[in-house]
GUKEZA-20015 format. One line per 8 residues: number of its first residue (from 1); their letters; for each residue x, y, z of N, C-alpha, C. Coordinates in nm, 2 decimals. Example, Ala and Ser with C-alpha at 12.3 -4.5 7.8 and 13.67 -1.06 7.14 Angstrom:
REM GUKEZA-20015
1) AS) 1.32/-0.57/0.78/1.23/-0.45/0.78/1.32/-0.33/0.78; 1.28/-0.22/0.71/1.37/-0.11/0.71/1.29/0.00/0.79;
This chain:
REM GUKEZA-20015
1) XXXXXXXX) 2.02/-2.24/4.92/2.12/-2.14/4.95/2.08/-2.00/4.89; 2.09/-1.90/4.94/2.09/-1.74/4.87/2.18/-1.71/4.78; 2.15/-1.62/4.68/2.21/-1.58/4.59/2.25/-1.46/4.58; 2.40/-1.42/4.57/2.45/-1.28/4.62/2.60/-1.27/4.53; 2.69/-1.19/4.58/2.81/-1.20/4.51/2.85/-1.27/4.59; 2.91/-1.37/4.52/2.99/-1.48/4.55/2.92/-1.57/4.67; 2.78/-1.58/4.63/2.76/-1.68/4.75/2.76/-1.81/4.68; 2.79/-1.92/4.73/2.78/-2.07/4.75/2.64/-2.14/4.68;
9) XXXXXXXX) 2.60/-2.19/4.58/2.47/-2.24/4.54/2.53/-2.40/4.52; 2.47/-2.45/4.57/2.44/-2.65/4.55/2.32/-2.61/4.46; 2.24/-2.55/4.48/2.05/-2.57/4.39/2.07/-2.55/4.27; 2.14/-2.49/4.24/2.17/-2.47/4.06/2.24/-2.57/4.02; 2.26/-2.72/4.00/2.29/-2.84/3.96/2.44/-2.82/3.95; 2.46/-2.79/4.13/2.60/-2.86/4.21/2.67/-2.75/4.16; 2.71/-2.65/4.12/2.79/-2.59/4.08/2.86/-2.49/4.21; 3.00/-2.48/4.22/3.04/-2.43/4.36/3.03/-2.31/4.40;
17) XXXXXXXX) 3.04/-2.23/4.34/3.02/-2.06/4.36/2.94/-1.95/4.26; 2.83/-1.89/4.29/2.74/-1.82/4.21/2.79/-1.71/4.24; 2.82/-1.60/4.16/2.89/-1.50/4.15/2.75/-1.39/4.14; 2.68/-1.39/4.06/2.57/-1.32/3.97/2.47/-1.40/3.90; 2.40/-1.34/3.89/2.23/-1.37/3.80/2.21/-1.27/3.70; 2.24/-1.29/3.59/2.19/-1.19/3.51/2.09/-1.22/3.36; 2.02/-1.09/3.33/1.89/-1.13/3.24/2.00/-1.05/3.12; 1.99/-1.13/3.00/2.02/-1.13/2.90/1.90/-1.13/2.77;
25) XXXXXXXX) 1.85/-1.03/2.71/1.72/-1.01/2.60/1.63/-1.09/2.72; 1.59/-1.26/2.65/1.52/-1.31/2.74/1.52/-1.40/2.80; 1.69/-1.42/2.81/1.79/-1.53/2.87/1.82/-1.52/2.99; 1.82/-1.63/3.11/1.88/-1.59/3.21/2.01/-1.64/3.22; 2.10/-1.56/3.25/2.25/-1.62/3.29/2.29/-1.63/3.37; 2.39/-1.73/3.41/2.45/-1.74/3.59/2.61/-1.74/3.59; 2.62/-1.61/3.62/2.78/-1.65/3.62/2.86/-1.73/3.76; 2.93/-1.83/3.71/2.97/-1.95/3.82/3.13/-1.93/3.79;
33) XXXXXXXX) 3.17/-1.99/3.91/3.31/-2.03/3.92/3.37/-2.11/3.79; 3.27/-2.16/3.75/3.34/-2.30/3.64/3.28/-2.25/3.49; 3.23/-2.13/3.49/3.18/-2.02/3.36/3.05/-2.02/3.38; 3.02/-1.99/3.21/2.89/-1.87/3.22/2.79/-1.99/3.20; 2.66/-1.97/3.27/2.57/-2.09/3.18/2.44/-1.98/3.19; 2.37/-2.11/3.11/2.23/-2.05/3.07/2.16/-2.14/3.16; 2.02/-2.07/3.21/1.91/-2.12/3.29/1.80/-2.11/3.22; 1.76/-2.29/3.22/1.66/-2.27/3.19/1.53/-2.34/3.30;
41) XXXXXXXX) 1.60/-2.42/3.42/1.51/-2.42/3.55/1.63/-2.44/3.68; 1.57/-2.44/3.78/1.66/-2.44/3.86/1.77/-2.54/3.89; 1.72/-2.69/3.80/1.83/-2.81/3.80/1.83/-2.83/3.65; 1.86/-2.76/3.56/1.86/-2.73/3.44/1.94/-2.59/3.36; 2.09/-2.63/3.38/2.16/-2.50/3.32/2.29/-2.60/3.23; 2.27/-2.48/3.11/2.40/-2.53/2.98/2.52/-2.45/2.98; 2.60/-2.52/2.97/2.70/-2.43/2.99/2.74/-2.36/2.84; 2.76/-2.25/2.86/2.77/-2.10/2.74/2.91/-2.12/2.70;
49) XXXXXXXX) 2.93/-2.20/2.55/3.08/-2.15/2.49/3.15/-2.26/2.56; 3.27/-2.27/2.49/3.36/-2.38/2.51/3.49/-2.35/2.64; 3.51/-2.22/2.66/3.62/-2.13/2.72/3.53/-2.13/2.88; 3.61/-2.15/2.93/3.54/-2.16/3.08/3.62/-2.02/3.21; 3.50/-1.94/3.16/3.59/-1.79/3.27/3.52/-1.81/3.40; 3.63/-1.80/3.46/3.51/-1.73/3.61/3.50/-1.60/3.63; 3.33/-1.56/3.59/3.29/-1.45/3.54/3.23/-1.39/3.69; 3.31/-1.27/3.74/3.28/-1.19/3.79/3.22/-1.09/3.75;
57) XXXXXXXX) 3.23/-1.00/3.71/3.18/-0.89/3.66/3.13/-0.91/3.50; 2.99/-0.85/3.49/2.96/-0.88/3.37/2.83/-0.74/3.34; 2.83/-0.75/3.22/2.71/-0.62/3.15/2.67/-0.67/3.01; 2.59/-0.57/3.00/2.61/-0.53/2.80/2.58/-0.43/2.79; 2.67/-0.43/2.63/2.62/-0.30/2.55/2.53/-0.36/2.41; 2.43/-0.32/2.41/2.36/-0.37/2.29/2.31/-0.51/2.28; 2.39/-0.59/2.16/2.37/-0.71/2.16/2.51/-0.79/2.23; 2.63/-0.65/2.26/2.72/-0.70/2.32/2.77/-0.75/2.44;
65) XXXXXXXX) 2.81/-0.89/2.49/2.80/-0.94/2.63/2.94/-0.90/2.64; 2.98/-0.83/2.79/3.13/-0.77/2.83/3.12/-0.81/2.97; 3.30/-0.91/2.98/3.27/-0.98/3.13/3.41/-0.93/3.14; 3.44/-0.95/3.33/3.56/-0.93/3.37/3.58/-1.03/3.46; 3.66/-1.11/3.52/3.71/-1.21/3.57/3.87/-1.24/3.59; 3.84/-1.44/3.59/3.93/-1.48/3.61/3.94/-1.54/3.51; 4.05/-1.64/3.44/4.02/-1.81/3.40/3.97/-1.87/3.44; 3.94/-2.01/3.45/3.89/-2.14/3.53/3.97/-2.18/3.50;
73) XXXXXXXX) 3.99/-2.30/3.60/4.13/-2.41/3.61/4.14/-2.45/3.47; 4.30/-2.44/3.48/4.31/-2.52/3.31/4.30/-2.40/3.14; 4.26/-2.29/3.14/4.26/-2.18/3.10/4.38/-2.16/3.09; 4.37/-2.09/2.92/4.55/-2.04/2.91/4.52/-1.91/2.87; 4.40/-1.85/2.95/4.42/-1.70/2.96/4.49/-1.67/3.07; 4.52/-1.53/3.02/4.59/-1.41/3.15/4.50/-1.43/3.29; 4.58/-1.43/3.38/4.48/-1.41/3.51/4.50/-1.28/3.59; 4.45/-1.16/3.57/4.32/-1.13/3.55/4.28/-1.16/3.42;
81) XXXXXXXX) 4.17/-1.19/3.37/4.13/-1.19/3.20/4.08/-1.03/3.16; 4.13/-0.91/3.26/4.07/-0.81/3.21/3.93/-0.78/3.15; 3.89/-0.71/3.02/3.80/-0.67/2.99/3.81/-0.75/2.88; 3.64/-0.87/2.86/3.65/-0.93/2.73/3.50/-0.91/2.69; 3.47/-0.96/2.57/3.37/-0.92/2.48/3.32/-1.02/2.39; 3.21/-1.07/2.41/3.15/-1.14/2.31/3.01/-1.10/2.23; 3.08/-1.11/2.10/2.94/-1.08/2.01/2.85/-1.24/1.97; 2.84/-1.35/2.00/2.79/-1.44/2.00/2.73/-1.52/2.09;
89) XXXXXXXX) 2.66/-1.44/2.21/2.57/-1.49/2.34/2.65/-1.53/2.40; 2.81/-1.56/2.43/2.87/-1.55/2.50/2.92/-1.73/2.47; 2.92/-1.74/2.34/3.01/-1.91/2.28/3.15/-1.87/2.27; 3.21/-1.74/2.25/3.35/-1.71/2.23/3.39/-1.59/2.29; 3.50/-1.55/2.31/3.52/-1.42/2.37/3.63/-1.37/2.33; 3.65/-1.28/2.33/3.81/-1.18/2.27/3.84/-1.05/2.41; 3.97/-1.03/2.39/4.00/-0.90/2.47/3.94/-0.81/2.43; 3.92/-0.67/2.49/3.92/-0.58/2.46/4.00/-0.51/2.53;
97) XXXXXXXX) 4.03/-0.49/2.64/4.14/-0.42/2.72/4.20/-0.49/2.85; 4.30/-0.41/2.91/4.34/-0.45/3.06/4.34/-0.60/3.08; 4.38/-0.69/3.00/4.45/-0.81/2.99/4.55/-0.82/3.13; 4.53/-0.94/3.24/4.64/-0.96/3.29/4.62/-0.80/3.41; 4.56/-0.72/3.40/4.54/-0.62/3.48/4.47/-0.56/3.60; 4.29/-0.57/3.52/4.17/-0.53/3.62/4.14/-0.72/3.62; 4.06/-0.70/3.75/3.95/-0.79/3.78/3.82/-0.70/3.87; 3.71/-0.69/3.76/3.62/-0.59/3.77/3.47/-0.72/3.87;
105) XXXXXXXX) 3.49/-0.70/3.97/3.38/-0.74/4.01/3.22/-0.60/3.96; 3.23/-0.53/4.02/3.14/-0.44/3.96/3.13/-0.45/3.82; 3.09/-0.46/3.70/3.09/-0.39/3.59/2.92/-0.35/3.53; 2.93/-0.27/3.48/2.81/-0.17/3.45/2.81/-0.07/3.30; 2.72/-0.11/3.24/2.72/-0.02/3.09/2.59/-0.01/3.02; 2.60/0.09/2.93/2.49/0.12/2.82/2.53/0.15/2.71; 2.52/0.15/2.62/2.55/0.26/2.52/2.72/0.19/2.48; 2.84/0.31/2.50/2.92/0.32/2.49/3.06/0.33/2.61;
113) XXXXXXXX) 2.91/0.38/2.73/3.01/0.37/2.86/2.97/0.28/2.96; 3.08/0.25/3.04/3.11/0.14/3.08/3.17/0.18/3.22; 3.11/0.14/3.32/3.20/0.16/3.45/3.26/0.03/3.53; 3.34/0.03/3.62/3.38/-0.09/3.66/3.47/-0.08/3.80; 3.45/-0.18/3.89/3.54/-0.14/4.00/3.61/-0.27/4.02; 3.76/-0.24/4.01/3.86/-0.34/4.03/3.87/-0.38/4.15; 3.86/-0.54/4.21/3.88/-0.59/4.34/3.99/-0.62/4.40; 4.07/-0.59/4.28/4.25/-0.58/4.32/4.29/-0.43/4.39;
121) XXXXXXXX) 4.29/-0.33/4.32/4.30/-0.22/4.39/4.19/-0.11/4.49; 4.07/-0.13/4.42/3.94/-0.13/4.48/3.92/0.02/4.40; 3.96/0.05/4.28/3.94/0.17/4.21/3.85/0.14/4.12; 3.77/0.28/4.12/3.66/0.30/4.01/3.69/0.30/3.86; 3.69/0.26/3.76/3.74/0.29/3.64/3.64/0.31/3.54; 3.61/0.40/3.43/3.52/0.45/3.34/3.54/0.42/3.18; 3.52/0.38/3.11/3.57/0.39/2.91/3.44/0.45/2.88; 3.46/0.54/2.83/3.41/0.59/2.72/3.34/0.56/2.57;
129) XXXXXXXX) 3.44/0.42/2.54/3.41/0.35/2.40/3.45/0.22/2.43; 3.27/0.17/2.51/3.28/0.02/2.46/3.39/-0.05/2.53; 3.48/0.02/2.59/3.59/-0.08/2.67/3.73/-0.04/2.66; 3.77/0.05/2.53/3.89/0.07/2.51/3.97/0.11/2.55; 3.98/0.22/2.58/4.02/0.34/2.69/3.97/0.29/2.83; 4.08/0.36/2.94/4.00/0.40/3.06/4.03/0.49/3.17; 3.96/0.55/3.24/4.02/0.66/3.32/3.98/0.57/3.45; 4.07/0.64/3.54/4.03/0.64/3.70/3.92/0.79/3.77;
137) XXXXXXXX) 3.86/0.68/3.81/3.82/0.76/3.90/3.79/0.80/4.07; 3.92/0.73/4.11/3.92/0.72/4.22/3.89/0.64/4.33; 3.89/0.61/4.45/3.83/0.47/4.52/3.68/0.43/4.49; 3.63/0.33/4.48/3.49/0.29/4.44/3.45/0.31/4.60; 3.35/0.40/4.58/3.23/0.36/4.74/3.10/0.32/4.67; 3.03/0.30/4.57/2.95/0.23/4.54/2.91/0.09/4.53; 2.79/0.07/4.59/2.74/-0.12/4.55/2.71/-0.12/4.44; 2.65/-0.03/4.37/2.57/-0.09/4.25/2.61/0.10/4.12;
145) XXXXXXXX) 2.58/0.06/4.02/2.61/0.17/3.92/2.49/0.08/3.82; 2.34/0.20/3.82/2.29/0.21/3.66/2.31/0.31/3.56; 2.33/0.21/3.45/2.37/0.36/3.34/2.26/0.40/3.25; 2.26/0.52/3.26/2.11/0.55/3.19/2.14/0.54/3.05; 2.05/0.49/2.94/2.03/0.39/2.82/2.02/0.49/2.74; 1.98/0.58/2.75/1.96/0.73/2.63/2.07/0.82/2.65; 2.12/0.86/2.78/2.21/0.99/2.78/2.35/0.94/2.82; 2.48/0.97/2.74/2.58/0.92/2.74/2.67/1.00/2.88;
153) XXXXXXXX) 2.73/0.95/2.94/2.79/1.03/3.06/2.72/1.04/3.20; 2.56/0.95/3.16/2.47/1.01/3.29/2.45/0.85/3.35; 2.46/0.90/3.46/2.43/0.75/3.57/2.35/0.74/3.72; 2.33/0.64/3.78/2.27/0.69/3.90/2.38/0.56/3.99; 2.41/0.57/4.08/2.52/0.51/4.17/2.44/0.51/4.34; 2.45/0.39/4.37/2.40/0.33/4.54/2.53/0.34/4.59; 2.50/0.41/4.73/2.61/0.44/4.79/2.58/0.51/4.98; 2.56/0.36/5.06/2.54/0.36/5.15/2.37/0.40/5.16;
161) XXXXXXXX) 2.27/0.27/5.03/2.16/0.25/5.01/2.11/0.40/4.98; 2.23/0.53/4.92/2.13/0.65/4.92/2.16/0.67/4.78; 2.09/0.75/4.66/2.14/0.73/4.52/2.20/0.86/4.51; 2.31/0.87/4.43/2.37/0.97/4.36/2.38/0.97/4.22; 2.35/1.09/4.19/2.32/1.10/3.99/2.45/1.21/3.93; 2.50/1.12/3.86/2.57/1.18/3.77/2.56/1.17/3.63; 2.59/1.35/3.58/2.57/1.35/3.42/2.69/1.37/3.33; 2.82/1.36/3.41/2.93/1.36/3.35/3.06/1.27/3.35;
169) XXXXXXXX) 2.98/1.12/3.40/3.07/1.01/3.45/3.16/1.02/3.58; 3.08/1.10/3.68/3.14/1.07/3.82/3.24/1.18/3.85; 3.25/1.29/3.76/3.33/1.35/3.82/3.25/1.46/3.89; 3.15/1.48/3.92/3.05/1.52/4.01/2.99/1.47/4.04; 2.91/1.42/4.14/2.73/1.43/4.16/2.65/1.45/4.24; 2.57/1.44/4.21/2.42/1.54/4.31/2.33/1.40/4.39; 2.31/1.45/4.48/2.24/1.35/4.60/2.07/1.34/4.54; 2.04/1.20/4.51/1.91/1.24/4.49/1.79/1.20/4.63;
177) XXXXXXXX) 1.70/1.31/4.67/1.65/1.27/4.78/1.54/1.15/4.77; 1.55/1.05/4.83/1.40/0.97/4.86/1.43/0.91/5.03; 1.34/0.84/5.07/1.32/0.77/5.14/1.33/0.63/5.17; 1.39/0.61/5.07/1.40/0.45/5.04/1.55/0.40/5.06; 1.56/0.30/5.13/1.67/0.27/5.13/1.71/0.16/5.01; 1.86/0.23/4.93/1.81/0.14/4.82/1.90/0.00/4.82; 1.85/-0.08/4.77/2.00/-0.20/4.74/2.06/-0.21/4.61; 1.95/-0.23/4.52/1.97/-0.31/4.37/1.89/-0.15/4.29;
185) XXXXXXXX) 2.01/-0.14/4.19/1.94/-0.01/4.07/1.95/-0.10/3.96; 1.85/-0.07/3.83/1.86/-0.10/3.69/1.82/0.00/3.64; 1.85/0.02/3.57/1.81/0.14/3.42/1.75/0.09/3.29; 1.63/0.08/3.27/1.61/0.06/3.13/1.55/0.15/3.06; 1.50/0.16/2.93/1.43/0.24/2.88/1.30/0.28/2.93; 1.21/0.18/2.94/1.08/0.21/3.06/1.12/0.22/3.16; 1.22/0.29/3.24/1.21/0.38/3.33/1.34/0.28/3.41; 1.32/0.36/3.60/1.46/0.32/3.63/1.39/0.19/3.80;
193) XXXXXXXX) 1.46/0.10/3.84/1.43/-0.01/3.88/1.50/0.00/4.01; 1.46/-0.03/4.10/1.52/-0.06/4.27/1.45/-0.16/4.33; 1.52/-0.21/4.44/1.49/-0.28/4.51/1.54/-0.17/4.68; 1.38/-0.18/4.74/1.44/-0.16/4.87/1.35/-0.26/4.97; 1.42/-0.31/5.08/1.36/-0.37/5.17/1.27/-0.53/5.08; 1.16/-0.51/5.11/1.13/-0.66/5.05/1.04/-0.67/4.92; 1.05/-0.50/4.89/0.96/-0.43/4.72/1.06/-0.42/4.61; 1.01/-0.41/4.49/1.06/-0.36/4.39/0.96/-0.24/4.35;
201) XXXXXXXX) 1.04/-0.12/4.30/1.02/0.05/4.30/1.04/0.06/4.14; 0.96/0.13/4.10/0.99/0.19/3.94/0.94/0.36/3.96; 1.05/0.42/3.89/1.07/0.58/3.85/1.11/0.59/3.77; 1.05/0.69/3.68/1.00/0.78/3.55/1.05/0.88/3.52; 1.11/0.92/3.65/1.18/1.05/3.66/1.34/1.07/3.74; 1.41/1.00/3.65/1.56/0.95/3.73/1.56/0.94/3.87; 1.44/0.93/3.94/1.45/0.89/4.08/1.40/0.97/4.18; 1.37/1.10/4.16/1.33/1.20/4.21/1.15/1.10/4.25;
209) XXXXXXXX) 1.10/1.02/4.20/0.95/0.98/4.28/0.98/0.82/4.21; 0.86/0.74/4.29/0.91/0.57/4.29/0.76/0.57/4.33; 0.74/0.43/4.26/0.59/0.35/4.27/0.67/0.20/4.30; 0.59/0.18/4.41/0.59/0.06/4.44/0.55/-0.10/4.36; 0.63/-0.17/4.26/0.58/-0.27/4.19/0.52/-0.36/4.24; 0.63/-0.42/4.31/0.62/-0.55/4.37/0.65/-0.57/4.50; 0.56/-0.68/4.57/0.65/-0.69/4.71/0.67/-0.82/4.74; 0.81/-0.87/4.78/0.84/-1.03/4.81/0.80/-1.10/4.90;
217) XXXXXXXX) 0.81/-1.23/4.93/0.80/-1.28/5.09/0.93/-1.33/5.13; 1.05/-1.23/5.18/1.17/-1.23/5.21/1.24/-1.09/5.16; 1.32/-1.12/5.18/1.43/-1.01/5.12/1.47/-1.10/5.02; 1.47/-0.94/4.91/1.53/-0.97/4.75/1.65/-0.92/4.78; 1.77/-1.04/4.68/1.96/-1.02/4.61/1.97/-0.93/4.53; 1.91/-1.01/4.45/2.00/-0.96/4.32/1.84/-0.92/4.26; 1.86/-0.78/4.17/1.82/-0.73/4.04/1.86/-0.70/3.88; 1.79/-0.77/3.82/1.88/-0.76/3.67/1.75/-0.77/3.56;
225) XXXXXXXX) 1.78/-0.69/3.48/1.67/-0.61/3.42/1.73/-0.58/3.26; 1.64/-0.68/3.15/1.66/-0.64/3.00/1.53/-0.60/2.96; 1.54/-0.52/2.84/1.41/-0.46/2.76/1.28/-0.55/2.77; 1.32/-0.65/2.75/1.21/-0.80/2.75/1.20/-0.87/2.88; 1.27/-0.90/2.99/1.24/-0.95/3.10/1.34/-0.89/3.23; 1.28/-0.91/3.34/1.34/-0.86/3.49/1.34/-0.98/3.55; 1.46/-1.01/3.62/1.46/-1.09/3.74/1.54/-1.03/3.85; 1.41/-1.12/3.96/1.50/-1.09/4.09/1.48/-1.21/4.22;
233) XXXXXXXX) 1.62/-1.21/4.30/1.61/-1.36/4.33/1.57/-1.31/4.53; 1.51/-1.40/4.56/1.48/-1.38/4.68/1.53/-1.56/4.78; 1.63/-1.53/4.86/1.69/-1.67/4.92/1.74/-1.68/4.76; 1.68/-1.87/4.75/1.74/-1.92/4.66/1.65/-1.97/4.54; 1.54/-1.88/4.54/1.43/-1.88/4.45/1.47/-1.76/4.32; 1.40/-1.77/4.23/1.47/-1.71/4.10/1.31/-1.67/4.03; 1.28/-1.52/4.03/1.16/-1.49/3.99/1.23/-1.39/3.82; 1.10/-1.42/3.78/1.11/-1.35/3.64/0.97/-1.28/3.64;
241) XXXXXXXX) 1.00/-1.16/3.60/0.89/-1.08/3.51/0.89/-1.03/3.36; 0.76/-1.09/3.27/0.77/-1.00/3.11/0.70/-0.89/3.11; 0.67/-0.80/3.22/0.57/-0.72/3.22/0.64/-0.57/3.32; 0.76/-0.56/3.32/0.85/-0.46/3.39/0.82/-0.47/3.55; 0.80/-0.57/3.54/0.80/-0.61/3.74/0.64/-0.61/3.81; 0.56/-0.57/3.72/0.42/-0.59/3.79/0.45/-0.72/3.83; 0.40/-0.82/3.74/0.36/-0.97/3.78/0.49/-1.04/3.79; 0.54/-1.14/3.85/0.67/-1.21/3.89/0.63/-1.40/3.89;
249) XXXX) 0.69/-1.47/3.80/0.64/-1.60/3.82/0.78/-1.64/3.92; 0.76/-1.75/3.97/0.92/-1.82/3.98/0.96/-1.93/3.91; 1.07/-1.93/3.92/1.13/-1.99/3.79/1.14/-2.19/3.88; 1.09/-2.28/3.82/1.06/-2.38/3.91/1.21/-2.46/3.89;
């Protein structure tokens, strides 16, 4: 089965609903209906921590893992679980905000700031610090938000596959031109990460030019990208790169 937001996976050992894939240092994670696990092959996943969220929206800052969700059955958390935070790879979790309030399918961060779009009202929301505060910013029309890793306030946002760059957290932004239609952005330090069509693209220069990395045999889902490794899934296959997307093995 393919892997997308909220699609259906049996291949990942039975579990009912795959939300996301995300690369953690040099960890892969899968956020599921029944919580967070770790991958270590395709019929081979642990489940993370004792507390079982259904993690929809997820990021980090740092060494910090920040998810947004629900409970899982049986959970005597708030339902929405708001904004929570784990400083231990994701074995325990605490609030940080909006308890009982948001359920952030989007969520996206670097640094300090943090963007997120609630599936309850379908509004954009921004903090400043790590999670605590938050402003609106009006209806979300974006698929995807990367946040650039050096400059506080500045981001690049997919929005009807064309990118928009902002340097002040959305309350402006400038159209950036390419050619490319995009699906999937990441931001890392070595530069910034797309998926268009059946390639993966790297640019050096917030987007304004792109080199072609990689090319699949299929259309690529999901993109998710740490300092140390990239993954990106194509159907229901699960590729990893340690080399910023040149070379791709699949994960067996």
């Amino acid at each position: 089965m393919a892997f997308g937001n909220n699609a259906g996976a049996e291949t990942l050992n039975s579990v009912s609903h795959i939300h996301q894939v995300k690369v953690v240092g040099n960890k892969v994670l899968v956020l599921t209906h029944e919580g967070l696990y770790e991958l270590a092959g395709k019929n081979d996943m642990k489940l993370v921590g004792k507390e079982k969220i259904d993690v929809m929206g997820f990021t980090t800052l740092g060494e910090t893992l920040v998810a947004s969700g629900h409970p899982a059955e049986g959970s005597k958390m708030p339902n929405p679980i708001g904004v929570m935070k784990s400083l231990d790879g994701g074995l325990t979790w605490k609030t940080i905000s909006l308890s009982g309030k948001v359920d952030f399918h989007l969520l996206e961060g670097s640094g300090s700031d943090l963007y997120g779009a609630d599936s309850q009202t379908g509004k954009l929301m921004t903090s400043a610090d790590s999670g605590k505060t938050w402003k609106y910013l009006g209806k979300n029309t974006f698929t995807d938000i990367a946040v650039s890793p050096e400059i506080s306030g500045m981001a690049i946002a997919v929005s009807n596959s064309e990118l928009l760059l902002t340097k002040n957290a959305f309350k402006s932004t400038t159209k950036i031109k390419s050619n490319l239609k995009i699906t999937q952005i990441e931001w890392r330090k070595s530069g910034l990460y797309a998926l268009s069509g059946s390639s993966l693209y790297k640019s050096t220069n917030s987007g304004k030019t792109w080199t072609k990395q990689s090319t699949f045999k299929g259309v690529p889902g999901i993109l998710s990208a740490s300092d140390q490794l990239m993954l990106v899934t194509v159907g229901s296959d699960i590729y990893t790169s340690s080399d910023a997307g040149i070379k791709f093995k699949i994960i067996p």
